[in-house]
C-alpha positions as CSV (number, residue, x, y, z in Angstrom):
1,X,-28.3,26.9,-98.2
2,X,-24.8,27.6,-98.0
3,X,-22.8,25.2,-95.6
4,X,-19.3,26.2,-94.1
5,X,-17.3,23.5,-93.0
6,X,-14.4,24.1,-90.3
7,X,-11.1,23.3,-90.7
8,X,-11.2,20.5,-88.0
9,X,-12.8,17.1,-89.1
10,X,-14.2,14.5,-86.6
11,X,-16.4,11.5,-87.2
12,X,-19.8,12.1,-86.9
13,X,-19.7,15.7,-87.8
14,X,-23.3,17.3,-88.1
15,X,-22.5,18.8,-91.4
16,X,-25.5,17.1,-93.5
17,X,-27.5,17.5,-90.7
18,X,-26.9,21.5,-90.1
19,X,-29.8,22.2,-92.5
20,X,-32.5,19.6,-90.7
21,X,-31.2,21.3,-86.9
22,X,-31.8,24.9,-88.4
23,X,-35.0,24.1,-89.0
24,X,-35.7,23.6,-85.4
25,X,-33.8,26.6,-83.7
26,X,-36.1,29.4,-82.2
27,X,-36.4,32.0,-84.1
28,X,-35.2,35.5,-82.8
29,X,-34.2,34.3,-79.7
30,X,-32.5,37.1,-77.8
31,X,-30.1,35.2,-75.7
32,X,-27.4,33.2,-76.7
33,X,-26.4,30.2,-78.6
34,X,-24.7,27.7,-76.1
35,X,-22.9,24.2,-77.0
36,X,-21.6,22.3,-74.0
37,X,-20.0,19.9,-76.8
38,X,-18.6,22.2,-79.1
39,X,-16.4,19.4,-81.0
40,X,-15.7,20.9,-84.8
41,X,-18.3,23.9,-84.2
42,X,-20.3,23.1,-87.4
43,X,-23.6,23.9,-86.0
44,X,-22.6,27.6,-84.6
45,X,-20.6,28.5,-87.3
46,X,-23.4,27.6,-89.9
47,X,-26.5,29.0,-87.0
48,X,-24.1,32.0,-86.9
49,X,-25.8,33.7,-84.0
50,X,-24.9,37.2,-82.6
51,X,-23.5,35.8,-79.2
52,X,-22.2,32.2,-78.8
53,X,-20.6,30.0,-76.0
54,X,-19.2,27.4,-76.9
55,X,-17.3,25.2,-74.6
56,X,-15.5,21.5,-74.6
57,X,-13.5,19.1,-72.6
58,X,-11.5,18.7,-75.0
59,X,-9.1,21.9,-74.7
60,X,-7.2,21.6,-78.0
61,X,-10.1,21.7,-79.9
62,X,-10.9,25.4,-77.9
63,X,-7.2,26.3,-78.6
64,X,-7.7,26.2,-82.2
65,X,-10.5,28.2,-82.1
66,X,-8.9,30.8,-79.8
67,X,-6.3,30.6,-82.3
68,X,-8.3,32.0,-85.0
69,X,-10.1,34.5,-83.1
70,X,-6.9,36.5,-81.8
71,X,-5.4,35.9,-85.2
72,X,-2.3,33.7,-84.4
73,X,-3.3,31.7,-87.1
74,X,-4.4,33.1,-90.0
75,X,-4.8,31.9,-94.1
76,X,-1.4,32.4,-94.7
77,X,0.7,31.2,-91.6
78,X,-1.5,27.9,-92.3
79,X,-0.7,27.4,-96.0
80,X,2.7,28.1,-95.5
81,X,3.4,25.7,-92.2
82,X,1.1,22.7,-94.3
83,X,3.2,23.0,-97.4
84,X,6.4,23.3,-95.3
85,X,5.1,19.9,-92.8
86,X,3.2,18.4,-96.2
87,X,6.4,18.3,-97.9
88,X,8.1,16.3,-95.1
89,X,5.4,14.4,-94.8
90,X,6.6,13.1,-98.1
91,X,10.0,12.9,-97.6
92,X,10.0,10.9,-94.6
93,X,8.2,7.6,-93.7
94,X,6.9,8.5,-90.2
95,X,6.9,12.2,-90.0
96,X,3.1,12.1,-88.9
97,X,4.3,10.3,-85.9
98,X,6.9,12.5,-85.3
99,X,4.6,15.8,-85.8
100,X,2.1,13.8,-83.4
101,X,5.0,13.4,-80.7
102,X,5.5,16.8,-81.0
103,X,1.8,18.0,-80.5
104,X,1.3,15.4,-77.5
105,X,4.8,17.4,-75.9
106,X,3.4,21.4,-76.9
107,X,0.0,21.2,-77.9
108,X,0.9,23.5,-80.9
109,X,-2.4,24.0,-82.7
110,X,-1.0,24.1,-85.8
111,X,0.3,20.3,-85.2
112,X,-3.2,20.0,-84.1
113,X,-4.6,20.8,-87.7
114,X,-1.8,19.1,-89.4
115,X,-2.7,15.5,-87.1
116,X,-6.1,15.9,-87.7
117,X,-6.4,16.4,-91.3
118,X,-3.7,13.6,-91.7
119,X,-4.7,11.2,-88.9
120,X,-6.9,8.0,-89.7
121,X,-10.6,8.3,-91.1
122,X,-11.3,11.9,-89.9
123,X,-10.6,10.4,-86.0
124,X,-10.3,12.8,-82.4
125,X,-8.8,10.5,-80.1
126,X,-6.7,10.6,-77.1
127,X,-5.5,8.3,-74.5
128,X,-6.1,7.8,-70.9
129,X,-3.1,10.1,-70.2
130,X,-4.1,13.0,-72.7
131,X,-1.9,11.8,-75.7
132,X,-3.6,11.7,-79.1
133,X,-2.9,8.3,-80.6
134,X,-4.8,8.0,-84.1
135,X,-2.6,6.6,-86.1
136,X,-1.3,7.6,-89.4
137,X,-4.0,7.5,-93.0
138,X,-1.0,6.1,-95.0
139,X,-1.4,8.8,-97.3
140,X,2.3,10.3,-97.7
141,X,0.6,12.8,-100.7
142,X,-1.9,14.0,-97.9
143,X,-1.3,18.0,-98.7
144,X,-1.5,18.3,-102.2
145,X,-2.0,21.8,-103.1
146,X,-5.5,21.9,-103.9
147,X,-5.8,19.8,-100.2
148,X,-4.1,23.0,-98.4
149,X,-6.3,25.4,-100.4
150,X,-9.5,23.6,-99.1
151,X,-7.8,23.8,-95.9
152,X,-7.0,27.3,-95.8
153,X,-10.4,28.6,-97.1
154,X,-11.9,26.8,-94.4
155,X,-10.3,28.8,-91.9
156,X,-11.1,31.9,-93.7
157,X,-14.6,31.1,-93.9
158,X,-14.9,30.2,-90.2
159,X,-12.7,32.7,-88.9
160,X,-14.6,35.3,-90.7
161,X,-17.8,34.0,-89.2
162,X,-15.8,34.1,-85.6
163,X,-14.8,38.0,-85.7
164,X,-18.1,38.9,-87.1
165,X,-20.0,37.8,-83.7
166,X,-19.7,37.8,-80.0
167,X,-18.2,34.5,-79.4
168,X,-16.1,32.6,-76.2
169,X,-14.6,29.6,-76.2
170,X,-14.1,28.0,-73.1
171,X,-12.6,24.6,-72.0
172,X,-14.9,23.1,-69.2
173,X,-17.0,20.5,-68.7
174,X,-20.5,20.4,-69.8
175,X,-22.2,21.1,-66.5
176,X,-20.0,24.4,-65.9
177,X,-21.5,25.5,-69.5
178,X,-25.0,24.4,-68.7
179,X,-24.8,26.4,-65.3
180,X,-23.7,29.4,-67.0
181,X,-27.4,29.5,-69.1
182,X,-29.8,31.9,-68.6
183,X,-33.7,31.2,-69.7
184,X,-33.4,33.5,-72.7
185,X,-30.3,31.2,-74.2
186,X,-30.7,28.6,-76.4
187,X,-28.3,25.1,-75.5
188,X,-27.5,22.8,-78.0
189,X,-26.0,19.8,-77.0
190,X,-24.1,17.0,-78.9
191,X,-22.2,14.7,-76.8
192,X,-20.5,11.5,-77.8
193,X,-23.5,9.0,-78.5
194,X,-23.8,6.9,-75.5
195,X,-23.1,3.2,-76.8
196,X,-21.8,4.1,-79.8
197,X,-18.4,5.9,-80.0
198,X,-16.3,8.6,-77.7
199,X,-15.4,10.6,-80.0
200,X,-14.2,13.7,-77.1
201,X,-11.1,13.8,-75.2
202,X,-12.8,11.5,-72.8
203,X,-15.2,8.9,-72.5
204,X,-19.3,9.0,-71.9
205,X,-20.9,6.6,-69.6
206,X,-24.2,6.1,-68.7
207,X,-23.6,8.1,-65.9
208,X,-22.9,11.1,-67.8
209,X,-25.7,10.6,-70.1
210,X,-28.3,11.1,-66.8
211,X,-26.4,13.7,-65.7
212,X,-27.1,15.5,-68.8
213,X,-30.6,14.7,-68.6
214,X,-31.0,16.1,-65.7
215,X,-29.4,19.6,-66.3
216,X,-31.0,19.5,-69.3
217,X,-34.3,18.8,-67.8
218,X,-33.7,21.6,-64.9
219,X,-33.1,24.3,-67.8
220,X,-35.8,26.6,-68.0
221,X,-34.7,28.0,-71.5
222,X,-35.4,25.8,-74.3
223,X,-32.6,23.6,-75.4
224,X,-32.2,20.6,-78.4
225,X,-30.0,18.0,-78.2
226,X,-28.7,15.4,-81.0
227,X,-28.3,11.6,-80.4
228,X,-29.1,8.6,-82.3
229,X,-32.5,6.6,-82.3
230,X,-31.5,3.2,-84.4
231,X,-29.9,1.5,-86.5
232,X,-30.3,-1.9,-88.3
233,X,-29.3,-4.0,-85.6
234,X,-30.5,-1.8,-82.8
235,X,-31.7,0.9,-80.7
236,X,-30.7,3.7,-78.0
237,X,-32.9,2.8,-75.2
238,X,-32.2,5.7,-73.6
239,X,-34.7,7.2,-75.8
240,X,-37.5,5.5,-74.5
241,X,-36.3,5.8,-70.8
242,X,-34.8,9.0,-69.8
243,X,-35.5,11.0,-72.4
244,X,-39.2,10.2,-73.4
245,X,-40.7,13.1,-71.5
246,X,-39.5,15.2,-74.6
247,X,-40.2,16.2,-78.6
248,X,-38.4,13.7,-80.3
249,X,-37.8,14.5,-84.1
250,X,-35.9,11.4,-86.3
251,X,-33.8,11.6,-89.7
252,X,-32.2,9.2,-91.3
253,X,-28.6,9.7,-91.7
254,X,-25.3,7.6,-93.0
255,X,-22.2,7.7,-91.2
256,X,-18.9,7.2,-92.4
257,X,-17.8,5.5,-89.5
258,X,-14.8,2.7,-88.8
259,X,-12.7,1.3,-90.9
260,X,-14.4,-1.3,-93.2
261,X,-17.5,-0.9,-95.4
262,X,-19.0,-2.9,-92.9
263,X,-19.3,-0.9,-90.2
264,X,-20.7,1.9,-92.0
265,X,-24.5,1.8,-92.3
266,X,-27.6,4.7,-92.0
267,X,-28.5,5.4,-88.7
268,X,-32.2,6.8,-87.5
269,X,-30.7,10.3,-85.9
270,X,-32.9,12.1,-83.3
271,X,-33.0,15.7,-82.1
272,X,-34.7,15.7,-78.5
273,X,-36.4,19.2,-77.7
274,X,-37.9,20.5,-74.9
275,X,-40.2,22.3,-77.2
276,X,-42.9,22.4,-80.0
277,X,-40.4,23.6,-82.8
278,X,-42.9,26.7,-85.0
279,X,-42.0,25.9,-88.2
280,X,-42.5,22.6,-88.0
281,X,-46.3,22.6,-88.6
282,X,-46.6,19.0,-90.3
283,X,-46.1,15.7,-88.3
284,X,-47.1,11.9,-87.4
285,X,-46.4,9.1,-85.0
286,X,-43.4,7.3,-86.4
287,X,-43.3,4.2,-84.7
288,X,-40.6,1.5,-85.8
289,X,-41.7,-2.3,-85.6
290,X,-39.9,-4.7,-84.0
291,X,-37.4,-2.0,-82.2
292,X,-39.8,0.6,-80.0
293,X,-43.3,0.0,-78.8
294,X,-42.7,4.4,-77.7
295,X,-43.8,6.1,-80.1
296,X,-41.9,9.4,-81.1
297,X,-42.9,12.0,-83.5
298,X,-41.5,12.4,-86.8
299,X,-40.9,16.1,-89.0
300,X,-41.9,15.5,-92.2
């Protein structure tokens, strides 16, 4: 299977994981493909349905994508702003910072790229007034030539996927996204995981995870969303309290994630359906000692 990776990086992109949630989505469905969490867009672009919505709260991350569907950014506009801001980059000490002020002043979403692909360990993160503040990866050589080309073929590749279907991209929060789904629609979800990280352009309480629960649980089209079961040192209890009425399917998964080796370990990732997924025909109990006494179900 052939994966397409966007232009935009984040942590805890779903790229490795894009062949495992295929697996799972409905077959034929006739509606459309809806993420309330769009983040990078790595599922849709690689589900590549006919009709897509695709929504965040974060709006620069929409702007990009708007960007590419009405063709203000295109292969060569981005090569030739990266070499122009790579080149600088070299040149001068703190020109990340001083392409970062300028995104934080006009939300240009070229700056956007250039900030994210330059930013710390692949990091979306913004302040409690709007301002991204990731600091710099210390890399001064970030946009060697064969960096830009991987760049620019990444938007090709998803911006070709974009014009080919029926796609919106809307900034909104996830309940306006969820109350815009009909029964024959399909809703994926990944937010940030709750107790882990906020990777968006806000934060996720606890609050917002049973708020999400409960739309979710009031859909009456079927919907799967991705979180995280376990780890080494512990587990999501939400699993086993709010969202244990559901399919629950588990794969192992390493994250690069934070800034020393140390804080990068596998994690037991879940996808929570509410739905027996067809193709899925083999399965057991998986029960992990001395973290659940709920079982879940495992795909093999």
């Amino acid at each position: 299977m052939k994966l397409f990776i966007p232009p935009i990086k984040s942590q805890g992109i779903k790229t490795k994981l894009v062949p495992w949630i295929k697996e799972i989505v409905p077959q034929n469905f006739e509606g459309r493909w809806i993420e309330p969490f769009m983040g990078t867009g790595v599922v849709a672009f690689n589900i590549r349905p006919a009709q897509a919505l695709l929504c965040d709260s974060n709006p620069h991350l929409i702007n990009f994508y708007k960007a590419l569907q009405d063709k203000s950014i295109i292969s060569n506009t981005a090569r030739a702003f990266l070499e122009e801001e790579g080149a600088k980059l070299m040149e001068i000490e703190d020109y990340y910072y001083e392409v970062r002020r300028r995104f934080n002043e006009s939300h240009n979403p070229l700056d956007f790229l250039f900030i994210n692909r330059a930013g710390f360990n692949g990091m979306i993160r913004f302040n409690s007034k709007g301002g991204h503040n990731v600091p710099f990866c210390k890399k001064p050589n970030r946009f060697a030539k064969a960096y830009i080309t991987k760049i620019v073929n990444q938007i090709e590749n998803i911006q070709k996927i974009i014009l080919q279907g029926d796609y919106r991209f809307i900034h909104q929060t996830f309940q306006d996204t969820i109350a815009m789904a009909q029964k024959e629609d399909v809703i994926y979800c990944d937010p940030p995981y709750i107790d882990r990280h906020t990777d968006y352009y806000n934060s996720w309480s606890e609050e917002d995870e049973t708020s999400l629960n409960q739309w979710l649980d009031n859909f009456e089209g079927k919907f799967i969303l991705s979180t995280w079961h376990s780890n080494k040192y512990r587990e999501n209890e939400y699993i086993k309290t709010i969202w244990k009425k559901f399919t629950i399917l588990t794969k192992e998964h390493f994250y690069h994630l934070g800034g020393s080796e140390e804080n990068r370990n596998s994690m037991l990732e879940a996808l929570i359906l509410n739905h027996q997924p067809p193709r899925i025909k083999a399965k057991i109990v998986y029960k992990q000692p001395s973290l659940f006494d709920q079982q879940t179900t495992l795909s093999l």
